[in-house]
C-alpha positions in Angstrom: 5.0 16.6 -24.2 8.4 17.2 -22.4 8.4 13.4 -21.5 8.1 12.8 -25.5 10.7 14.7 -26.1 12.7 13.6 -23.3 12.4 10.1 -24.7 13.6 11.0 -28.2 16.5 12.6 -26.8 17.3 9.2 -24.5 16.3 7.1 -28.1 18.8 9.1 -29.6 21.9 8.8 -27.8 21.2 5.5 -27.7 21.0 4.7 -31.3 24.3 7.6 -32.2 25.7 4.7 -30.3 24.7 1.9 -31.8 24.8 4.0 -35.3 28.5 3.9 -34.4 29.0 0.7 -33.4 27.3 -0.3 -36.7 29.4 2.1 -38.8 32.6 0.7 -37.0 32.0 -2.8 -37.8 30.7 -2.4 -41.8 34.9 -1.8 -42.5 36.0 -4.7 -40.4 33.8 -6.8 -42.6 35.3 -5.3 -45.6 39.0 -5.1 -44.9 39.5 -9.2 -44.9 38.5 -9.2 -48.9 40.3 -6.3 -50.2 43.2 -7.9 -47.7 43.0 -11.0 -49.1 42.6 -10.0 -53.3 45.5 -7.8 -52.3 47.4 -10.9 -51.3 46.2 -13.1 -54.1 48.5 -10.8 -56.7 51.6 -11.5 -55.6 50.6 -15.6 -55.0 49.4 -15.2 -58.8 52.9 -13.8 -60.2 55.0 -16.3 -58.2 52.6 -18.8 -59.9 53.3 -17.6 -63.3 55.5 -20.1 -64.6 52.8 -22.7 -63.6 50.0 -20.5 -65.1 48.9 -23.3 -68.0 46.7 -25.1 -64.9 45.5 -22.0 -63.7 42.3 -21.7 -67.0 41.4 -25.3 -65.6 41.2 -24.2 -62.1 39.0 -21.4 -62.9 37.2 -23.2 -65.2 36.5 -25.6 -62.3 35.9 -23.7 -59.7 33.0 -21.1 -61.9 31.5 -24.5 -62.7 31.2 -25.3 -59.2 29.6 -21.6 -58.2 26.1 -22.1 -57.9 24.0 -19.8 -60.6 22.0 -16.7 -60.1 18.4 -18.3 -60.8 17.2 -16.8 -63.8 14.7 -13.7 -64.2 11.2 -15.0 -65.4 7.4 -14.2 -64.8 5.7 -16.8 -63.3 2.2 -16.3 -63.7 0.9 -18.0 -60.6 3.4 -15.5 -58.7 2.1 -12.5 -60.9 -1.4 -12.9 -60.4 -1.4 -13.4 -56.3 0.9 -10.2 -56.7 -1.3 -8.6 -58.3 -4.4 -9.5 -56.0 -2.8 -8.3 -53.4 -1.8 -5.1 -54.1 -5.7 -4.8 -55.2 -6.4 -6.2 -51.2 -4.8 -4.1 -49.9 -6.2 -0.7 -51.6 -9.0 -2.6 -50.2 -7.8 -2.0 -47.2 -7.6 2.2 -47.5 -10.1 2.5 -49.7 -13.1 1.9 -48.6 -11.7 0.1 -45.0 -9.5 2.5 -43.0 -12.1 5.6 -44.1 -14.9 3.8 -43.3 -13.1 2.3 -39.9 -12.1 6.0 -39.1 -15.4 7.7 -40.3 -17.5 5.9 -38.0 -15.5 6.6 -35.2 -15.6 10.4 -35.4 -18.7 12.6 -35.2 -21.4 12.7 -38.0 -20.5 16.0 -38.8 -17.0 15.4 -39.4 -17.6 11.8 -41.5 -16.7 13.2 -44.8 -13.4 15.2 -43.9 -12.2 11.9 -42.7 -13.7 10.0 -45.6 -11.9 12.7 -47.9 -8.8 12.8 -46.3 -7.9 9.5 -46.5 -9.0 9.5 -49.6 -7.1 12.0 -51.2 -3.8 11.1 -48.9 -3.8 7.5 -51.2 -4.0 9.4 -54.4 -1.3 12.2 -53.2 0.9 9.3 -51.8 0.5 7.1 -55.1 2.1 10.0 -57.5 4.9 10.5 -55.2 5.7 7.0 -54.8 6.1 6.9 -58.4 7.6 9.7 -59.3 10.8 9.6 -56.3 9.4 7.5 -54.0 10.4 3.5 -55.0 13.5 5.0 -56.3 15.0 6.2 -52.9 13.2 3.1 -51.4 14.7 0.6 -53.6 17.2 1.8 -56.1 20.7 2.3 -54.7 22.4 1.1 -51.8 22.9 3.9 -49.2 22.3 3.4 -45.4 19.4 5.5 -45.1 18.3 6.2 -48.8 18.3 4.4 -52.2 18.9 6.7 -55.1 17.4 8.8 -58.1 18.4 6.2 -60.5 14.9 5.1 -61.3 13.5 8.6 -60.8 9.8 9.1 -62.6 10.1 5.1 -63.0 13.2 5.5 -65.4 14.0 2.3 -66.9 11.6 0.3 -65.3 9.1 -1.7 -68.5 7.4 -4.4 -68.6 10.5 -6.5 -69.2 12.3 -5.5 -65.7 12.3 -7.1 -62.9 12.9 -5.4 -59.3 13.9 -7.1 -56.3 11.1 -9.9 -56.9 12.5 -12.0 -59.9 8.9 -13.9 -60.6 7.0 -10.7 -61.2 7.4 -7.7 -63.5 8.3 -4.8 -61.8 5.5 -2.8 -62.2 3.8 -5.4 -60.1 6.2 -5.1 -57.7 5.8 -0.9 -57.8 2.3 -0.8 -57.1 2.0 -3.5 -54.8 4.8 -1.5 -52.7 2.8 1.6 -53.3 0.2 0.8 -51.5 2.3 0.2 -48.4 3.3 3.4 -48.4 0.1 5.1 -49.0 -2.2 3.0 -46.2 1.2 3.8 -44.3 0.6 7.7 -44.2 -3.3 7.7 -44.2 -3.0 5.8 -40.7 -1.9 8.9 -39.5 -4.5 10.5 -39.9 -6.2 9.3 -37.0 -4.4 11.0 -34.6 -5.3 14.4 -35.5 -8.9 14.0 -37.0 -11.8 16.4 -36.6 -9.9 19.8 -35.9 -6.6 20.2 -38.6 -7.1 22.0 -41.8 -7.3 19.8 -45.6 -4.4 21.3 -47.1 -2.5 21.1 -43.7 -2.9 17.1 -44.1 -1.5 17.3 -47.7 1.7 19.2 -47.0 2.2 16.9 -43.9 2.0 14.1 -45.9 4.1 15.0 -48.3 7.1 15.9 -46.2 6.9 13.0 -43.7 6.2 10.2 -46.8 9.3 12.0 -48.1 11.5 11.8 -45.5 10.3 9.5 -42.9 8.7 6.6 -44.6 10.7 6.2 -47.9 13.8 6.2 -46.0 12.4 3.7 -43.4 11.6 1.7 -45.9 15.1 1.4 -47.5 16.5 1.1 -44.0 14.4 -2.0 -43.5 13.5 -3.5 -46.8 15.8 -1.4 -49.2 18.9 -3.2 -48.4 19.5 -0.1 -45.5 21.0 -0.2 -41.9 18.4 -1.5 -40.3 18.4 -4.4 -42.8 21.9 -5.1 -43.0 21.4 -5.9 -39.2 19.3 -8.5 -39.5 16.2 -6.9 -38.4 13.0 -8.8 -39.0 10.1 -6.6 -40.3 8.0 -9.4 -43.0 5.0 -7.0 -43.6 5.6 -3.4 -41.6 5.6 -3.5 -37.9 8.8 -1.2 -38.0 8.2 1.3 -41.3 4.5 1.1 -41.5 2.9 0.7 -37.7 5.4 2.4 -35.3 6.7 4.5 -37.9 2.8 6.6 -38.6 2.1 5.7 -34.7 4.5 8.2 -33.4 4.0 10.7 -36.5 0.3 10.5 -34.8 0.9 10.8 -31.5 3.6 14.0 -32.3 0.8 15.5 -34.2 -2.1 14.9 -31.9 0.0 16.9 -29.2 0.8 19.5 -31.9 -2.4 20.5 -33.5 -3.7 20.2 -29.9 -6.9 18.9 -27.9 -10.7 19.0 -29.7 -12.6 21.4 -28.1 -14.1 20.1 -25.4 -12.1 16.7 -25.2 -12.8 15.7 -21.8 -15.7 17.3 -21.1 -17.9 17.0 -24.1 -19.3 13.4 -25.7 -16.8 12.5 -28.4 -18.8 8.9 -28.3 -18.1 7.2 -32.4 -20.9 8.4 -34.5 -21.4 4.6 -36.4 -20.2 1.4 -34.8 -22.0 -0.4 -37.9 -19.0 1.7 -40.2 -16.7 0.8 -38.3 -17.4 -2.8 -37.8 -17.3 -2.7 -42.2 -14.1 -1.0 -41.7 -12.7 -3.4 -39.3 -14.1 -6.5 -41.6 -12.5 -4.8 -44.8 -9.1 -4.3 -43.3 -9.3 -7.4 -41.9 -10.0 -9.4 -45.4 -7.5 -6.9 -46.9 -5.0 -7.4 -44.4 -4.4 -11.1 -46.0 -2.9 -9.1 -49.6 -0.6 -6.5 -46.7 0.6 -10.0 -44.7 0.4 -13.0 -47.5 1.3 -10.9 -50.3 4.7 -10.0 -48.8 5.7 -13.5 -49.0 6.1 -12.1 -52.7 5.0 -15.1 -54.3 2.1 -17.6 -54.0 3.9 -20.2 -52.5 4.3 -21.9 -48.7 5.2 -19.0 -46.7 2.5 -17.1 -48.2 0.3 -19.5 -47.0 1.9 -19.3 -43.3 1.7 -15.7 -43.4 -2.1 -16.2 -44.7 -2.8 -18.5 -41.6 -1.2 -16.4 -39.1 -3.4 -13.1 -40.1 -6.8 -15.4 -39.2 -5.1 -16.6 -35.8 -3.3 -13.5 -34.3 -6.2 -11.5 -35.2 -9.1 -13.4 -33.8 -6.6 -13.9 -30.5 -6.3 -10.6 -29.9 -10.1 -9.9 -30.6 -10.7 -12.8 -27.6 -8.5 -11.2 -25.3 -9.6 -7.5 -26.0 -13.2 -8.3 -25.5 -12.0 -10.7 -22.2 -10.5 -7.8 -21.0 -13.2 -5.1 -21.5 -15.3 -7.5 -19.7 -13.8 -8.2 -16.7 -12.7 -4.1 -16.4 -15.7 -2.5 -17.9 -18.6 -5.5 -17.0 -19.4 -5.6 -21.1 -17.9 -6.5 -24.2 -18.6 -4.3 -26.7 -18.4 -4.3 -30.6 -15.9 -1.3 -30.2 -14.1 -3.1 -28.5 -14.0 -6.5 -30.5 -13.1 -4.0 -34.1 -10.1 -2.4 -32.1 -9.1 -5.7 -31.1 -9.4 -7.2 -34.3 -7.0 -4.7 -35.9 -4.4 -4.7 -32.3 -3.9 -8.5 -33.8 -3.3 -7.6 -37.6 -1.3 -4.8 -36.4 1.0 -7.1 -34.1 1.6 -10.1 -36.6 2.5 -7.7 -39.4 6.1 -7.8 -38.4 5.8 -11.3 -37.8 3.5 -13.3 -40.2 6.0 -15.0 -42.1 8.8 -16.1 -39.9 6.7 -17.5 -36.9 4.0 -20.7 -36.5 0.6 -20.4 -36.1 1.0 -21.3 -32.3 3.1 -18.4 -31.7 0.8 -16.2 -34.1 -1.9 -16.5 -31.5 0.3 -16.1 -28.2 1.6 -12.7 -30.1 -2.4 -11.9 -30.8 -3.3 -12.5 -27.1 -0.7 -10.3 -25.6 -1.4 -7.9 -28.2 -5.0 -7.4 -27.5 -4.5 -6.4 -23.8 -1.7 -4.7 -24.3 -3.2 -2.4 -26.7 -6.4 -2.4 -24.8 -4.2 -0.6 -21.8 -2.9 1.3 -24.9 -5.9 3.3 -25.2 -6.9 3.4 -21.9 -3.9 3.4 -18.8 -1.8 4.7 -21.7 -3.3 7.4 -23.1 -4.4 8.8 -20.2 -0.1 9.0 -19.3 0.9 10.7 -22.5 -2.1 13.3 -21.8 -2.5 13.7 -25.6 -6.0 13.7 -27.7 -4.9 11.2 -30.1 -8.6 11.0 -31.6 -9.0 7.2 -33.2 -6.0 6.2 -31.0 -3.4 5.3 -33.3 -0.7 5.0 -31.6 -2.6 3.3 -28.7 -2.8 0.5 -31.3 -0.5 0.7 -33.9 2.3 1.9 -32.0 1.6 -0.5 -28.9 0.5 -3.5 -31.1 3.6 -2.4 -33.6 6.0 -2.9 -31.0 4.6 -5.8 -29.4 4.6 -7.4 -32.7 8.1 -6.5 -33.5 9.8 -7.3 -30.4 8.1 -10.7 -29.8 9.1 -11.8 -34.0 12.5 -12.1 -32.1 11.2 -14.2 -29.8 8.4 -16.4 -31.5 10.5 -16.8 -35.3 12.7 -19.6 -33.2 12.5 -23.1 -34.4 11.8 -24.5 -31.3 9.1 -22.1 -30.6 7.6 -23.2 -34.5 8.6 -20.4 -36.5 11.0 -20.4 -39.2 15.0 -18.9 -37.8 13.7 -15.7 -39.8 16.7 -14.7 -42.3 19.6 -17.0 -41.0 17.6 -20.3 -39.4 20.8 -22.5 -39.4 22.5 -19.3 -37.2 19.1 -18.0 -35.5 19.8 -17.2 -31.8 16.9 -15.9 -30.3 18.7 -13.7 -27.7 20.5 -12.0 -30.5 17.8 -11.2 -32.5 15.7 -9.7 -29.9 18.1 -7.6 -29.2 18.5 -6.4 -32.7 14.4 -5.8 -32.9 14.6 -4.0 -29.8 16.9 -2.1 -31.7 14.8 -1.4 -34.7 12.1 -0.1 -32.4 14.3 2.2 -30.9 15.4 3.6 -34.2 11.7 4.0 -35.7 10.1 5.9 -32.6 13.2 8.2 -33.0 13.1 9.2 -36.7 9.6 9.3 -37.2 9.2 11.4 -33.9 12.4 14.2 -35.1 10.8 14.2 -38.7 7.4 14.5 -37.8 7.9 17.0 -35.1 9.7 19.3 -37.6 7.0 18.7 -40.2 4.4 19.8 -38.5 6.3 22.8 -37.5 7.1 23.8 -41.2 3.3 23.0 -41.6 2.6 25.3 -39.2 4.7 28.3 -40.5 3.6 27.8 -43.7 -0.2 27.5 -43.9 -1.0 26.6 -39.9 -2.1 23.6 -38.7 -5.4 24.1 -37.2 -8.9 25.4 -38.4 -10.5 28.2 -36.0 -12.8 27.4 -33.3 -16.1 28.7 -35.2 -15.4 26.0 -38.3 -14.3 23.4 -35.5 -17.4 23.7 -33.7 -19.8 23.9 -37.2 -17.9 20.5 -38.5 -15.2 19.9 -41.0 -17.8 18.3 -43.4 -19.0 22.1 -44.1 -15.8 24.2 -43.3 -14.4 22.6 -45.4 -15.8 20.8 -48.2 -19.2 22.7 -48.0 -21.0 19.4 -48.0 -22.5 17.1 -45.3 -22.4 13.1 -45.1 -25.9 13.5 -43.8 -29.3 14.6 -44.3 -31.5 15.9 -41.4 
């Protein structure tokens, strides 16, 4: 635990830094226009006897300005939109329960079931009601603004920042990000923290960690204003609910009898389902952020099958030459190491570097769970951040490298200036920035948690199973 922290305090000095640098540079930008509109007056009033050409000029050069295109549903775009946002509910609802049910014990499947559950309905009120406002109204750094608070103004003739599909499309499709977003977390801490304990967690951290992380990145925020590359969530959805797990699995603490008793997954056959449904659902989460149906959709499409079934080749490769056996564990875990890693990365690279980024991803997040988890010291139950932190920073870091031209990808946001050095560096930088927020306002989540209503059920209910502790029902019959 004092390492963690350690590192947050190293993360932090080094982003105050770079927070600087950034906050020194936005005015040098700036001062050149107001600079040069302040010079224009006094050209304009020495040019006042000649001022009869001066209509013409304008007139010529607003003719020569190329026009905004024009707001207007398409229906092609509208209805891939709309499928995806219904892939990737998929995706919660039934996949990551069933993914994360089968990997606890029997006598804990419905308390996972329920909590994930009841975390997408939670997380799809508050997105609506404050959520996409601070997200994606406003321009701030770090958050948007109440301007669209409880959906104000937003009807079925507004557009948001998608100008094919109406904005209520564009609500519930970004919705769903955040609500898969904060039931990933509950992984981490799964078979020993109390229901309500999950819900006040969740509320606070989708507050403040992943609404602002998604304006930072995709809101028109700092991170975004950088040039960081982030296509589907490698930055505000995987690393950002990694390290909220990994802060919460040391918080709430060690099962009982982690290490000595058989936590061994209850159902491989659920979890396999699970692994298949996020995997099918994963095309809306990757494709659909292409935010139309149109060619980088489609390369975004293609690089979900490759990375994915990379990285399920290399898992299983290496379970075999470590362990003497592949196992089905290990081709699901794999499976989702390579969504996980091509998230950030699906639509700005080529299918040759989709599968490089799945291979690397595979082992790395099979050390993840393994070498890596037995460092950190921490009972991070379903291994979360073993995978989506690992995989997420994999993925993140190597967008930088693989998005260059001459590597097949695309040059990301700038391809006529895309310097792969550069932008590295900059991702680096976003991964930096992520483990550091989400670790500060997770860690004093939990603690509020903990004040407030505690964190953790009592031995005797632990021991008995959260399916009857807690929800006086049982997944099971004997």
């Amino acid at each position: 635990m004092k390492k963690l922290f350690v590192s947050f305090a190293l993360g932090l000095s080094l982003m105050a830094g770079g927070t600087a640098t950034w906050a020194q540079t936005a005015p040098t930008e700036a001062k050149p226009a107001a600079e040069a509109m302040a010079e224009a007056k006094p050209a304009e009033a020495a040019a006042a006897p000649a001022a009869t050409p001066a209509p013409a000029a304008a007139e010529a050069a607003a003719s020569a300005a190329p026009e905004a295109p024009t707001p207007k549903v398409d229906s092609g775009d509208t209805a891939w939109m709309m499928t995806s946002t219904m892939l990737v509910i998929l995706m919660i609802i039934p996949g990551l329960a069933l993914f994360y049910g089968g990997l606890g014990r029997s006598k804990n499947m419905l308390s996972v079931l329920m909590q994930v559950f009841v975390v997408f309905s939670l997380i799809s009120i508050l997105w609506s009601i404050y959520g996409y406002s601070l997200a994606f109204a406003g321009e701030g750094k770090f958050f948007g603004s109440l301007e669209k608070i409880f959906l104000k103004g937003v009807t079925q003739e507004t557009f948001g920042p998608l100008i094919t599909i109406p904005e209520y499309v564009f609500v519930a499709f970004q919705g769903t990000f955040a609500a898969i977003t904060v039931a990933l977390i509950v992984g981490s801490f799964a078979e020993r923290i109390k229901f309500g304990a999950v819900l006040l967690f969740s509320a606070l951290w989708f507050t403040f960690s992943y609404v602002p992380m998604a304006h930072i990145v995709w809101g028109g925020g700092l991170l975004g204003a950088d040039g960081a590359l982030d296509f589907a969530g490698g930055t505000v959805v995987h690393i950002n609910a990694a390290v909220a797990g990994l802060v919460g699995a040391y918080l709430v603490g060690k099962r009982i009898g982690y290490g000595r008793e058989s936590m061994a997954p209850h159902s491989l056959t659920l979890t396999m389902v699970g692994a298949s449904l996020l995997w099918v659902g994963w095309f809306g989460f990757n494709a659909g952020s292409a935010g139309a149906a149109n060619a980088q959709a489609g390369l975004a499409f293609v690089n979900t099958v490759l990375a994915t079934a990379a990285a399920t080749l290399s898992w299983i490769t290496g379970e075999s030459l470590s362990k003497g056996k592949a196992s089905m564990l290990g081709a699901a875990s794999g499976a989702v190491a390579g969504l996980v890693a091509v998230t950030p990365a699906a639509g700005f690279v080529g299918p040759m570097g989709s599968i490089v980024i799945g291979f690397i991803a595979g082992l790395a997040c099979l050390w993840g769970v393994t070498g890596l988890k037995k460092l950190l010291g921490a009972d991070d139950a379903f291994d979360v951040f073993g995978v989506h932190g690992v995989g997420g920073i994999i993925g993140a870091i190597l967008t930088g490298v693989f998005a260059a031209q001459n590597l097949g990808g695309t040059g990301g946001l700038t391809p006529d200036t895309f310097a792969m050095g550069s932008q590295v560096w900059i991702q680096v930088k976003s991964v930096i920035f992520t483990l550091v927020w989400s670790g500060v306002v997770s860690f004093i989540a939990y603690k509020l948690v903990d004040l407030t209503i505690g964190l953790r059920v009592s031995e005797e209910d632990e021991r008995q199973g959260l399916d009857i502790t807690s929800h006086g029902e049982s997944a099971y019959t004997r």
